[in-house]
Backbone as CSV, one residue per row, in Angstrom:
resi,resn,N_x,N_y,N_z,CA_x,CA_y,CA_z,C_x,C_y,C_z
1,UNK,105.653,178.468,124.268,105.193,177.080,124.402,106.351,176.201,124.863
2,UNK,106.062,175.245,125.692,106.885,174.311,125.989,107.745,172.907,125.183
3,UNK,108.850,172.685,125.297,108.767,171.841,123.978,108.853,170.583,124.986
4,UNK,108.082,170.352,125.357,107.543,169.032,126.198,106.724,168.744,127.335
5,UNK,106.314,167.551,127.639,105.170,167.903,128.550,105.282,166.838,129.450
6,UNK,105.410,166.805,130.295,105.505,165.273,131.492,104.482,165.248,132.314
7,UNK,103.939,163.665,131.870,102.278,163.688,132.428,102.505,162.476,133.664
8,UNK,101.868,163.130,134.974,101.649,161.890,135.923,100.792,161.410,135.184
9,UNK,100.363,160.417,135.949,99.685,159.243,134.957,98.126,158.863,135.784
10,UNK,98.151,158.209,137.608,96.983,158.004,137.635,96.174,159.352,138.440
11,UNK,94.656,159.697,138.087,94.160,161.074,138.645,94.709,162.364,137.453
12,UNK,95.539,161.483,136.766,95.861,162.757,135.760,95.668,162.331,134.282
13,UNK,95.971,161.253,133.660,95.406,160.446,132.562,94.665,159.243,132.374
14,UNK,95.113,158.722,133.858,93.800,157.578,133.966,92.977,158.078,135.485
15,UNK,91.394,157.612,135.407,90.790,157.724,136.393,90.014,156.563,136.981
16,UNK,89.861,156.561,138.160,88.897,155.904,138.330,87.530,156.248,138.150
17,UNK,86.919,155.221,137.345,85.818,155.445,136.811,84.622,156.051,138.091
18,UNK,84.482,157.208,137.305,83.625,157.934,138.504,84.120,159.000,138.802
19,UNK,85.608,159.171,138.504,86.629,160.004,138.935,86.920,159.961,140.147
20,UNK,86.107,159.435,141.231,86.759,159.238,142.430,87.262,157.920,143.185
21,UNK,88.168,157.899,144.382,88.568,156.775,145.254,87.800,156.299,146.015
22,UNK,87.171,154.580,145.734,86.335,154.229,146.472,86.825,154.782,147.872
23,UNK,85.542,154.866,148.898,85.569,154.623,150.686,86.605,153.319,150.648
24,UNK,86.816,153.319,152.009,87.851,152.375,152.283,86.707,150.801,152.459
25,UNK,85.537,150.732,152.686,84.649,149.901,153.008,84.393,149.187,151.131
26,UNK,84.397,149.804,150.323,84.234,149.741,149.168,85.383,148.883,148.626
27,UNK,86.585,149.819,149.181,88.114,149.328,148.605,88.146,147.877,148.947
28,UNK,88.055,147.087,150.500,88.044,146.080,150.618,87.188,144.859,149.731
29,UNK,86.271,145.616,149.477,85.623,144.743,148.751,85.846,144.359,147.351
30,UNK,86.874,145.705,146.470,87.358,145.596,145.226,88.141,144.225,145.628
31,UNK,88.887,144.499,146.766,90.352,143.690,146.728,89.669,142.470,147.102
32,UNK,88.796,141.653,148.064,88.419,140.162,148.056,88.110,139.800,146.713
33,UNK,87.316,140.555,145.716,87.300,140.431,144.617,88.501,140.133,143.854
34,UNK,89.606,140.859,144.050,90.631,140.570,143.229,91.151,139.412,143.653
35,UNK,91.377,138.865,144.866,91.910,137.973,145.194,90.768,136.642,144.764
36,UNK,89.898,136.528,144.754,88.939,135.916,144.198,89.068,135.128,142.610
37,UNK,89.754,136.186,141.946,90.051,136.060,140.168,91.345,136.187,140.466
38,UNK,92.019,136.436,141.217,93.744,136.012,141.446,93.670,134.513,141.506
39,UNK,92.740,133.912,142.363,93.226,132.557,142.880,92.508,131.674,142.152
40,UNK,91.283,131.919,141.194,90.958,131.310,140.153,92.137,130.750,138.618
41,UNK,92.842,132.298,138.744,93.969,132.154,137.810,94.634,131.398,138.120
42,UNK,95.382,131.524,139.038,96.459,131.185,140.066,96.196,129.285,140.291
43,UNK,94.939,129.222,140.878,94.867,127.895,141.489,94.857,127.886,142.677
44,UNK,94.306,128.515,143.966,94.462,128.916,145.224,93.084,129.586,145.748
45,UNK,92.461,128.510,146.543,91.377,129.132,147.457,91.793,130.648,148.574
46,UNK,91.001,131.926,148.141,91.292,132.920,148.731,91.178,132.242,150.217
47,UNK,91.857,133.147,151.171,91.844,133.484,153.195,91.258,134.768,153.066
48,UNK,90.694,134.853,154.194,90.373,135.647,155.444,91.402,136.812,155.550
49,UNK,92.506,135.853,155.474,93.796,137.302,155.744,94.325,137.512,154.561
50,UNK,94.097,137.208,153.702,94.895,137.539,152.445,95.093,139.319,152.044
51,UNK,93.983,140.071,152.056,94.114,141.363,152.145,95.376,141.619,153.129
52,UNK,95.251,142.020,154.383,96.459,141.615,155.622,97.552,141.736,154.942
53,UNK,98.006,139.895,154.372,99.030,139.947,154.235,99.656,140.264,152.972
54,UNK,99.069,140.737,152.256,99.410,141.284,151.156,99.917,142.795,151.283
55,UNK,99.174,143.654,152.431,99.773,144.511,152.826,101.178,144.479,153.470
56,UNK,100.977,143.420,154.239,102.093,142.699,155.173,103.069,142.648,154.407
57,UNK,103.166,142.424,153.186,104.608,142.147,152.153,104.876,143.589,151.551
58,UNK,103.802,144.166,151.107,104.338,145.401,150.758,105.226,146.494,152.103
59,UNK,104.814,146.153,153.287,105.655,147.162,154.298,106.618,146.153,154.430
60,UNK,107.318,144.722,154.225,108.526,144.110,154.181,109.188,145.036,153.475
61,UNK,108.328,144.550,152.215,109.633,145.036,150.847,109.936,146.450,150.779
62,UNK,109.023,147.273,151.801,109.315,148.888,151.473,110.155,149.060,152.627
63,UNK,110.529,148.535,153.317,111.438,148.485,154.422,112.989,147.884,153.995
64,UNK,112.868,146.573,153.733,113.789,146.215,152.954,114.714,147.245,152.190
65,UNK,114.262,147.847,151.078,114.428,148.727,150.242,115.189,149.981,150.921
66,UNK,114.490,150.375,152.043,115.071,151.731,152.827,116.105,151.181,153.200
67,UNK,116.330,150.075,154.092,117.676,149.272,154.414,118.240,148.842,153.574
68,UNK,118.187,148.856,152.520,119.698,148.255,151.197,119.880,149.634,150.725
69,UNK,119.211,150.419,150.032,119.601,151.439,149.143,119.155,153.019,149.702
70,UNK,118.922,153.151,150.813,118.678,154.311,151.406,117.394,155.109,150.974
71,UNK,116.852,154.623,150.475,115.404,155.763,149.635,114.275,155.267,150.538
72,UNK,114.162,157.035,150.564,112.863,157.102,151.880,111.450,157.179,151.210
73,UNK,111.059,156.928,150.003,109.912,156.472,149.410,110.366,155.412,148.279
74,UNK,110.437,153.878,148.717,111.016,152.961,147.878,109.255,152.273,147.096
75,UNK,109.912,152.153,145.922,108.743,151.598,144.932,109.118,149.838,145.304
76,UNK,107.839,149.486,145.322,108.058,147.642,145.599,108.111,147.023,143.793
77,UNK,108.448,146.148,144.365,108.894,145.515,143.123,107.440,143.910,142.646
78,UNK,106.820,144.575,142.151,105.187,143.824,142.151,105.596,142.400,142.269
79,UNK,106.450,141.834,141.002,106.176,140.840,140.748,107.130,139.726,141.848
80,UNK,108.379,140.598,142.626,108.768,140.024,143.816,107.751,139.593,144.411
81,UNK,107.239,140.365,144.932,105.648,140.328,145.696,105.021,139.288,145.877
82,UNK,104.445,139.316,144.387,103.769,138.104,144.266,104.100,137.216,144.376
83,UNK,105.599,136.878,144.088,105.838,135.526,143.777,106.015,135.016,145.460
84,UNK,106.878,135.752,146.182,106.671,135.856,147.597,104.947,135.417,148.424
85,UNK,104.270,135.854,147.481,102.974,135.750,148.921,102.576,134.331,148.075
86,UNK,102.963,134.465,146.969,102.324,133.015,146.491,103.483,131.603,146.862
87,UNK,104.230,131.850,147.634,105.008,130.898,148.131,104.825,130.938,149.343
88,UNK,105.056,131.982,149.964,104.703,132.342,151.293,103.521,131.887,151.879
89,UNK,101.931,131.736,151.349,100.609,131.561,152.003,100.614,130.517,151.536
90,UNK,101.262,129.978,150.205,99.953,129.211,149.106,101.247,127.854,148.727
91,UNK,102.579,128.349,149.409,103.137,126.951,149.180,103.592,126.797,147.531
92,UNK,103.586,127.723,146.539,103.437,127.541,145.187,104.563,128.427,144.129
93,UNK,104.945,127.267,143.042,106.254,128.376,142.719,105.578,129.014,141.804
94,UNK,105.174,130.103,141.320,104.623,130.266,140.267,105.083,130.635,138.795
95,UNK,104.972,130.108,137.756,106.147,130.609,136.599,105.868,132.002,136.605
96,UNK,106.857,132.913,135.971,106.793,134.102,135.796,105.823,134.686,135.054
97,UNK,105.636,134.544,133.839,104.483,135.047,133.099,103.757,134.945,133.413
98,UNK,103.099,133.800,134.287,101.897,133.635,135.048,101.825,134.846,136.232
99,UNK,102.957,135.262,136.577,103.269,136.094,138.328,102.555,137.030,137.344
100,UNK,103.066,137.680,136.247,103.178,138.992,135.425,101.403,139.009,134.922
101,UNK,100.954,137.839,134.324,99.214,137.697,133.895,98.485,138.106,135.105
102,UNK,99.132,137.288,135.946,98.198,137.699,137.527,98.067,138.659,138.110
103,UNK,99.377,139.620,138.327,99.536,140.739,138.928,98.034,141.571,137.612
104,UNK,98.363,141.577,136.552,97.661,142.271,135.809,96.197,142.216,136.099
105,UNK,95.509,141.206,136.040,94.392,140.613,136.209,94.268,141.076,137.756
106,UNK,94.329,140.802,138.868,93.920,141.611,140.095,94.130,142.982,140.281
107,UNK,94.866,143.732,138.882,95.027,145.430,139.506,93.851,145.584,138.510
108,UNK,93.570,144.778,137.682,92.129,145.319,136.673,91.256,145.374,137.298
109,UNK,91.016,144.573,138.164,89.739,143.941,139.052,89.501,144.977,140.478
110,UNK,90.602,145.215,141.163,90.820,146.290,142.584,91.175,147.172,142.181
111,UNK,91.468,147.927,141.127,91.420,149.523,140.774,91.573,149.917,139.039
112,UNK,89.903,149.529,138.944,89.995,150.034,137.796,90.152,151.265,136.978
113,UNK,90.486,151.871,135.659,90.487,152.630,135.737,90.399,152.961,133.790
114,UNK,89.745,154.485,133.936,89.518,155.140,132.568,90.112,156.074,132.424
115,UNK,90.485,156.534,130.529,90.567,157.677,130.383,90.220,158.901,130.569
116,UNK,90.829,160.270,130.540,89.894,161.412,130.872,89.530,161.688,129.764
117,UNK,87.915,162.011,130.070,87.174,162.632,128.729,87.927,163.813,128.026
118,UNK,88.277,163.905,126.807,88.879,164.484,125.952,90.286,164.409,125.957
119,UNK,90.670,164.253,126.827,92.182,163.696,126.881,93.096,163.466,125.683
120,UNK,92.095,162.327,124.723,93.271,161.544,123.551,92.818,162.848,122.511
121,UNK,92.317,163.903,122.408,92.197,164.894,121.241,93.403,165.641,122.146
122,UNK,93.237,165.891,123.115,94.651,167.145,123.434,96.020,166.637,122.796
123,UNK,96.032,165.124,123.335,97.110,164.661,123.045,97.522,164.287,122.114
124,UNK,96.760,164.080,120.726,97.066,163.937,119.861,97.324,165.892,118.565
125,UNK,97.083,166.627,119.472,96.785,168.255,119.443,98.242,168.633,119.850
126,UNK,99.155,167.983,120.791,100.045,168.094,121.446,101.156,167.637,120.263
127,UNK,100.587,166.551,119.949,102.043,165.603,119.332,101.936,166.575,117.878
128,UNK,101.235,167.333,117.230,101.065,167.786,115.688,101.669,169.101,116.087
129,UNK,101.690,169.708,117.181,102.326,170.836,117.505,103.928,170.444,117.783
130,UNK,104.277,169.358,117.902,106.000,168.974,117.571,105.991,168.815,119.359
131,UNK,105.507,168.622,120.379,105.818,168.711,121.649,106.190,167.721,121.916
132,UNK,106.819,167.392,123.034,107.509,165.984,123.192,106.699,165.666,124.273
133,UNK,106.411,164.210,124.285,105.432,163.618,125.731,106.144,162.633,126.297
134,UNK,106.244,162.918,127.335,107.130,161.822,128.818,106.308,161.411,129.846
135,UNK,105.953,160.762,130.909,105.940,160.375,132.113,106.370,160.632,133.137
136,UNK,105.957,160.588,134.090,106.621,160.924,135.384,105.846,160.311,136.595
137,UNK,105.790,159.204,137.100,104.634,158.523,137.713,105.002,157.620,138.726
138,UNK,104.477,157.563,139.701,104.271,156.093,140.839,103.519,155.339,140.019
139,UNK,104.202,154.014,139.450,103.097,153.113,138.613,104.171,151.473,138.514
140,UNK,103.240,151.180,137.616,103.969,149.527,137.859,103.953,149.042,135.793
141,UNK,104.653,147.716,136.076,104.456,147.730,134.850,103.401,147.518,133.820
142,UNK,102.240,146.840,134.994,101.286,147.293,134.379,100.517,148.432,133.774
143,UNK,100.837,149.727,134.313,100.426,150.375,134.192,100.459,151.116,132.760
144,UNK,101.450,150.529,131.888,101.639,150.894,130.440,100.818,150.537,130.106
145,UNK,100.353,148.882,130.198,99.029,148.081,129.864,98.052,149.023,129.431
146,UNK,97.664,149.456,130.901,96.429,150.168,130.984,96.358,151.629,130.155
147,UNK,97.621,152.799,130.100,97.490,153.653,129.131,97.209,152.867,127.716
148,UNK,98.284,152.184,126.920,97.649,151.763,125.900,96.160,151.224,125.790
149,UNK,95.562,150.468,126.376,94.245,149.577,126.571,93.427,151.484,126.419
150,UNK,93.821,152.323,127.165,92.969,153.548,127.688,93.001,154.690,126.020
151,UNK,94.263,154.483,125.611,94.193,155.672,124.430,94.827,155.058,123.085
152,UNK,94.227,154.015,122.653,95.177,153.140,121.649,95.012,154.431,120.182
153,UNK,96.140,153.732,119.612,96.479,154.258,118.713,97.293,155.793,118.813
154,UNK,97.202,156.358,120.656,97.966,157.171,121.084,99.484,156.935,121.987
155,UNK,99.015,155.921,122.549,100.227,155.453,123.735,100.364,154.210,123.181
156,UNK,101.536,153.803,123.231,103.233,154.377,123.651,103.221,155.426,121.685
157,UNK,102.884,155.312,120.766,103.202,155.346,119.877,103.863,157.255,119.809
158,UNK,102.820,157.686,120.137,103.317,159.562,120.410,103.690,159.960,121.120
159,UNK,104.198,159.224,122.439,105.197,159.321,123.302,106.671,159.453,123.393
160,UNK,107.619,160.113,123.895,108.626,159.830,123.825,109.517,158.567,124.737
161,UNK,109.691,157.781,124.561,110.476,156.587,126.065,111.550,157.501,126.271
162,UNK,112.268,157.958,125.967,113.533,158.620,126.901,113.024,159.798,127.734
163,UNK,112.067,160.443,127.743,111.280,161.180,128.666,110.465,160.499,129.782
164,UNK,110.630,159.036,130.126,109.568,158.623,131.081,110.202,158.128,132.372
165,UNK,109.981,158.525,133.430,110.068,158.281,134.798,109.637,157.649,135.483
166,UNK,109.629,156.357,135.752,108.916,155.624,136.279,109.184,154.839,137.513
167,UNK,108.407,154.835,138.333,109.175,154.556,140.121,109.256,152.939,139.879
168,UNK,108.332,152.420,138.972,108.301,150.693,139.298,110.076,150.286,138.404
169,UNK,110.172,151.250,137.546,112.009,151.315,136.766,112.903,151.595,137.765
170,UNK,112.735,152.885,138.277,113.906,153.621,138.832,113.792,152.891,140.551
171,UNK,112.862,152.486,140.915,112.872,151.825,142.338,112.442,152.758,143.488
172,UNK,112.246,154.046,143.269,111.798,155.065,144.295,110.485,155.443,143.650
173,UNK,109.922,156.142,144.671,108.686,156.913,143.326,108.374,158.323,144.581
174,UNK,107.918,159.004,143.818,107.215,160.531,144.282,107.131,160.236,145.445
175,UNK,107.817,161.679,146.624,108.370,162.625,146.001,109.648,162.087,146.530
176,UNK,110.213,161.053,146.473,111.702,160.761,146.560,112.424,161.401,145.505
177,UNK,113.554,161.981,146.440,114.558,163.068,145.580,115.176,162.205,144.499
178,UNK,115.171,160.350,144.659,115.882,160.062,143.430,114.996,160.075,142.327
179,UNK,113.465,159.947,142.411,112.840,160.018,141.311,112.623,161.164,140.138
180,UNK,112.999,162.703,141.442,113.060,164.034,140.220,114.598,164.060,139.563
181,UNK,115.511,163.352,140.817,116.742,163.685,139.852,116.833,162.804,138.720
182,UNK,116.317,161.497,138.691,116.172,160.458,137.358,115.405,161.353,136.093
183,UNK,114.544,162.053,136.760,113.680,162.725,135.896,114.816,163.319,134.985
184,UNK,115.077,164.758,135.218,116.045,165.393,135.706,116.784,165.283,134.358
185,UNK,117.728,163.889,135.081,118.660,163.094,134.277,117.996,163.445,132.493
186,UNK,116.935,162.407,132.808,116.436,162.151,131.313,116.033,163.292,130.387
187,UNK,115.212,164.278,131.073,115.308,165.176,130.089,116.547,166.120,129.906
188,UNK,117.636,165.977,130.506,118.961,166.457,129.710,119.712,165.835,129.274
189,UNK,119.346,164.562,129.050,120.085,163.406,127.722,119.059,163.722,126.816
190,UNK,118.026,163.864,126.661,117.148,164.230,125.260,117.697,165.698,124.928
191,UNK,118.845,166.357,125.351,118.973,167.616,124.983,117.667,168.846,125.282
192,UNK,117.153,168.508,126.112,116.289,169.579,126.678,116.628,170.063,128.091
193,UNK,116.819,171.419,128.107,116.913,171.990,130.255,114.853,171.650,130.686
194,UNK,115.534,171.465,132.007,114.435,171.129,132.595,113.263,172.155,132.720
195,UNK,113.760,173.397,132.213,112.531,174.880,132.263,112.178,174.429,131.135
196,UNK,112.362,173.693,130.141,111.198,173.545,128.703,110.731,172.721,128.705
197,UNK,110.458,172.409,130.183,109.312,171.173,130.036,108.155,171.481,131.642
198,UNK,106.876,171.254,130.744,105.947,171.136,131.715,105.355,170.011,132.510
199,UNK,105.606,169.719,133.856,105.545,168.522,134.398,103.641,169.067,134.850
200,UNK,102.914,168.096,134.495,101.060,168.088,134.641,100.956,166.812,135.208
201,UNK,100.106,167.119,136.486,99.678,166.430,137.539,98.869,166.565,138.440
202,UNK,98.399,165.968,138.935,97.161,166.166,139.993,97.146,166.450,141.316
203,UNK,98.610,166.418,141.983,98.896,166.336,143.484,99.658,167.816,143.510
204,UNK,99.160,168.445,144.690,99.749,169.818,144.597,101.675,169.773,144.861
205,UNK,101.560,168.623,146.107,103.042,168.633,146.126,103.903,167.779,145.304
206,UNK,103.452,166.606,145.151,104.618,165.835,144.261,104.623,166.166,142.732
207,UNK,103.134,166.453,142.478,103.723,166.973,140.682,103.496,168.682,140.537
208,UNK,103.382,169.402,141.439,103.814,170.732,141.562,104.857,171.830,141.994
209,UNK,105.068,171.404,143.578,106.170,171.923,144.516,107.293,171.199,143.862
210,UNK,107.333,170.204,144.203,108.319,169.271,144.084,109.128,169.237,142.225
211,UNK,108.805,169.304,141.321,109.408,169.136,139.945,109.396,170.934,139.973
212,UNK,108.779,171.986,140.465,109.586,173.338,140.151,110.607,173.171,140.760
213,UNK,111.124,172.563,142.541,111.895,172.323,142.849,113.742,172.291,142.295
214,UNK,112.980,170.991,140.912,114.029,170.497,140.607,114.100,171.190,138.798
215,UNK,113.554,172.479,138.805,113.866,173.305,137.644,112.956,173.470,136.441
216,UNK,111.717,172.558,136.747,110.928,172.143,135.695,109.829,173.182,136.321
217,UNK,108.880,173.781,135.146,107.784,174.461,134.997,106.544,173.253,135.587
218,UNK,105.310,173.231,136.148,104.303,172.698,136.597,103.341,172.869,136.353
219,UNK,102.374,172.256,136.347,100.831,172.840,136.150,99.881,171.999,136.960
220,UNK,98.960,172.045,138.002,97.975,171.326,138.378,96.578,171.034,138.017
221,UNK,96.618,170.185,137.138,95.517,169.456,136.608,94.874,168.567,137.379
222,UNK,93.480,168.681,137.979,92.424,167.579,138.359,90.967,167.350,137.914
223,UNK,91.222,166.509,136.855,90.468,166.008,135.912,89.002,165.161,137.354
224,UNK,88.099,165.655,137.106,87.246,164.611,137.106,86.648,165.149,138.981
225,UNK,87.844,165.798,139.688,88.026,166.226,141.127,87.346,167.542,140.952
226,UNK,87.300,168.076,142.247,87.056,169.439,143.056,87.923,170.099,143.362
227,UNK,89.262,169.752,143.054,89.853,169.962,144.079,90.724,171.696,142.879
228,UNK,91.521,172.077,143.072,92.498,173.232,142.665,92.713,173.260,141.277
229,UNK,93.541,174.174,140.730,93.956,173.547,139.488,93.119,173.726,138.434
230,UNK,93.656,173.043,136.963,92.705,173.091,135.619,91.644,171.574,135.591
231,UNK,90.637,171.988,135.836,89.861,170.564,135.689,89.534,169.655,134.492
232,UNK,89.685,170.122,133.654,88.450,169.298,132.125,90.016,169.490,131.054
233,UNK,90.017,168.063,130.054,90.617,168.788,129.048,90.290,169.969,128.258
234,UNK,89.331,170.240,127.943,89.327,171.130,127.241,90.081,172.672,128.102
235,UNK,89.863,172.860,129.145,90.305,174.212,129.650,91.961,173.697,129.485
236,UNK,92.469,172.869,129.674,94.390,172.407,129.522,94.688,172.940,128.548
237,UNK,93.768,172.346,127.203,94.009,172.546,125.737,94.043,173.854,125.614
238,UNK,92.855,175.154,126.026,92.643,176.184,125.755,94.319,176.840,126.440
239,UNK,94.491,176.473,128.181,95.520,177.219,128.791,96.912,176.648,127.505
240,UNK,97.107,175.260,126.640,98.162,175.312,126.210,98.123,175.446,124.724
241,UNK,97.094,176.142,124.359,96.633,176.778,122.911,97.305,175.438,121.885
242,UNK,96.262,174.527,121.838,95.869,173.780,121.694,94.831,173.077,121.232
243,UNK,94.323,173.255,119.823,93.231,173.158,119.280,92.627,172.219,118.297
């Protein structure tokens, strides 16, 4: 058995409800929506281009990023973002906690998302067996939000924080080489080698190829998909005897 387990996070512990990614015709319509209850919060009649340029800032800042610090998959920095397009379109300084309420409130609204069915019994099956639980994820800071909101009384509490990897922290995300070596890093300051830990994820290359790569054991889990891999908790639990 492994004495730890590093879980991507969305497609692997949270889903979209349905388990799948809206069509792209669908997606647009999450996002006028979000911008809709963005600018209600906010104080700002949605545009026409607001989708646009909201993209428009994310290929700034991911460009930016490659030009200051060299990383060829740079994580944006949300709440820059925002505060940027909300000065940028809307003329407006916005206080911070408000940037931080808002960002939250439009990722609830344009990509929602649920737990996997059976999920919080493995994981709480996991933590009584002494295993250690980490992260390893493209996510933002919301995205803690949403695990806790998704498995309370499980996350953050049976987690370990010195096991978690996170691209919206470390500034790169999957499969940028600085995000496995951060990984890396962390689980050999917790005193663990990277072979006693199982990195579980949904993408064949970034949470499979890529973390054996860098010394760690893998497993491909797709909860809810068609696609390869262990599908349902219960078959995870059974493959990590787990009961």
């Amino acid at each position: 058995m492994f004495k730890a387990l590093i879980w991507d996070i969305y497609g692997t512990l949270l889903l979209t409800p349905g388990g799948g990614i809206p069509p792209e015709a669908d997606k647009n319509t999450y996002l006028r929506r979000g911008f809709e209850v963005l600018g209600k919060f906010i104080g700002f009649s949605p545009k026409e281009d607001n989708i646009s340029s909201y993209f428009s800032l994310i290929s700034e800042q991911h460009e930016a990023r490659r030009r200051a610090h060299g990383i060829t998959y740079p994580e944006i920095d949300i709440i820059l973002l925002w505060q940027e397009f909300f000065q940028r379109h809307y003329g407006l300084q916005v206080p911070l906690q408000a940037v931080r309420e808002g960002a939250l409130i439009f990722e609830e609204t344009v990509n929602p998302v649920v737990p996997v069915e059976g999920m919080a019994s493995l994981l709480r099956g996991l933590h009584k067996k002494k295993i250690k639980m980490g992260l390893g994820s493209n996510s933002q800071f919301y995205t803690l939000h949403f695990l806790t909101k998704a498995y309370p009384g499980i996350f953050p509490s049976l987690f370990d924080p010195g096991l978690w990897a996170l691209s919206y922290e470390i500034g790169a995300g999957k499969p940028d080489p600085l995000f496995y070596e951060t990984l890396k890093q962390k689980i050999q300051s917790e005193g663990l080698a990277p072979g006693e830990c199982l990195f579980v994820g949904n993408d064949e290359e970034n949470d499979v190829r890529f973390p054996d790569e860098y010394g760690l054991k893998s497993l491909l889990f797709t909860p809810g998909g068609r696609g390869k891999g262990v599908r349902t908790a219960r078959e995870l639990a059974e493959l990590l005897d787990v009961t």
